[in-house]
C-alpha positions in Angstrom: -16.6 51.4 35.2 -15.1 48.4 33.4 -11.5 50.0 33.1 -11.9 49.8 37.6 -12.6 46.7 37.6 -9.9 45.5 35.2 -7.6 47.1 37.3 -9.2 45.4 40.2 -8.7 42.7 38.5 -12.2 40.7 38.8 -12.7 39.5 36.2 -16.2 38.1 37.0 -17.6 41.3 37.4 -16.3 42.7 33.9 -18.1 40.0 32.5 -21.5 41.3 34.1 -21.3 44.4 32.9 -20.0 43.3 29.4 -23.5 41.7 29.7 -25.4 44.3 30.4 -24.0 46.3 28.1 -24.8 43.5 25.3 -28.5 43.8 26.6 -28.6 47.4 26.0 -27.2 47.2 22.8 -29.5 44.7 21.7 -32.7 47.5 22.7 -30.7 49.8 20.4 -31.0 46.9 17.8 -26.5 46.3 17.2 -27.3 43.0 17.4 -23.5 42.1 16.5 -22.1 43.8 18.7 -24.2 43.0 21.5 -23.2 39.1 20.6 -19.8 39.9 21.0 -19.7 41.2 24.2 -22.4 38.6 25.5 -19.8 36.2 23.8 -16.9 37.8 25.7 -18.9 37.8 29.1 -20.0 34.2 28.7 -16.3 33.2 27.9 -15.1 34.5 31.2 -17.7 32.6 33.2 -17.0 29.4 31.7 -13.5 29.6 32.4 -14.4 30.4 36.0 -16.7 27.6 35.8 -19.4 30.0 37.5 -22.3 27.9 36.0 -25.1 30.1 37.3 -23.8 33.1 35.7 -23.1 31.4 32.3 -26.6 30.2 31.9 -27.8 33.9 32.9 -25.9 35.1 30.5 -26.9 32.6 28.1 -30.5 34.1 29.3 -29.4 37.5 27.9 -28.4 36.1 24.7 -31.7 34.2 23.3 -33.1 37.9 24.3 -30.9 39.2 22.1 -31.7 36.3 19.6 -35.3 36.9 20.1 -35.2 40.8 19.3 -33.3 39.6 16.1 -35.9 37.3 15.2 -33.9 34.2 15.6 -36.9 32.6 17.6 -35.3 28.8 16.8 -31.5 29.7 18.2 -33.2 31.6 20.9 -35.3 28.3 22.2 -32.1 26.5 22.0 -29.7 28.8 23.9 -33.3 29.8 26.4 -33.6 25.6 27.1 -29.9 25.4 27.8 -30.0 28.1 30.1 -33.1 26.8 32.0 -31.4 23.4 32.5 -28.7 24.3 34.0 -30.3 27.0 35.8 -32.4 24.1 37.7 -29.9 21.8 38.3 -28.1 24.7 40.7 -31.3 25.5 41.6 -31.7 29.4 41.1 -35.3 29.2 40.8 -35.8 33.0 40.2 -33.5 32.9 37.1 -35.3 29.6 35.8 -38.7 31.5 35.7 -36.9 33.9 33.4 -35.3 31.4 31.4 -38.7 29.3 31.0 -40.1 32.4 30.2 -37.8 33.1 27.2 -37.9 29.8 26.0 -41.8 30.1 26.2 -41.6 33.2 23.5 -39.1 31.6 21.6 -41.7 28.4 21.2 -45.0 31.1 21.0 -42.6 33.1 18.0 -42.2 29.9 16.2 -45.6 28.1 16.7 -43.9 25.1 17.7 -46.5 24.1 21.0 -50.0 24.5 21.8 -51.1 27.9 23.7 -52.1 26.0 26.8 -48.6 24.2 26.8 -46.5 27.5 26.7 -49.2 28.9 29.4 -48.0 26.2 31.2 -44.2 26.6 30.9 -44.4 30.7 32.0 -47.1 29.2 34.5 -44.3 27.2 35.9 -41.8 29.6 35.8 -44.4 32.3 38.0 -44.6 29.7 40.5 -41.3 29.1 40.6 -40.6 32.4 41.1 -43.3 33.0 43.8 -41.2 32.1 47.1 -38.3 35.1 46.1 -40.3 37.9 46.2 -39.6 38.5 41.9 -42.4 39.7 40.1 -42.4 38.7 36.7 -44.7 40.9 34.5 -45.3 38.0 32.3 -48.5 37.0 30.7 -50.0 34.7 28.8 -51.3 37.5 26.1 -48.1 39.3 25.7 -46.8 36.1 24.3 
């Protein structure tokens, strides 16, 4: 698939699936090679200046930080990702990246329970006018 659309030249879309191929590599646990495609993806979209997918692929990467056990990097990279993610507004992708950050914070012990309740609280009800689902809870944190 990625070999069509280089010769299609969009670009944008070789970057999406050079993410999703990062987030199944992380699952298989080749965690460096899944940052170096998410790395490669990312690149593209900030030299499109595509803002939304950066920060969603920014999303995928503090997964793949939190399945390494980087919970501290991941909080980082899962913040930066929700900011920009609510300053354009893409409410659907915020409640994921609240979400990760949320983990990150619950990994590290770094708030309250009831404070990181709150943040994937938020991030539910942020996501409640699109129709997502999130199958997050308070006890898989």
């Amino acid at each position: 698939a990625e070999q069509l659309l280089k010769k299609a030249k969009n670009h944008i879309y070789c970057a999406s699936v050079k993410n999703n191929e990062a987030r199944v590599l992380s699952k298989l646990g080749r965690f460096k090679e899944a940052h170096r495609l998410s790395d490669q993806a990312r690149k593209v979209t900030v030299r499109f200046k595509n803002r939304t997918l950066t920060a969603q692929f920014d999303g995928t990467r503090a997964e793949i930080l939190i399945a390494e056990g980087k919970f501290k990097a991941a909080e980082a990279v899962a913040r930066r990702a929700a900011s920009a993610l609510a300053k354009v507004r893409h409410r659907c992708w915020l409640a994921d990246a609240l979400i990760l950050q949320a983990i990150a914070e619950a990994r590290l012990g770094k708030q309250a329970r009831t404070q990181i309740c709150r943040v994937v609280r938020d991030g539910l009800t942020l996501s409640a006018g699109t129709g997502y689902r999130a199958a997050m809870s308070c006890r898989q944190l």
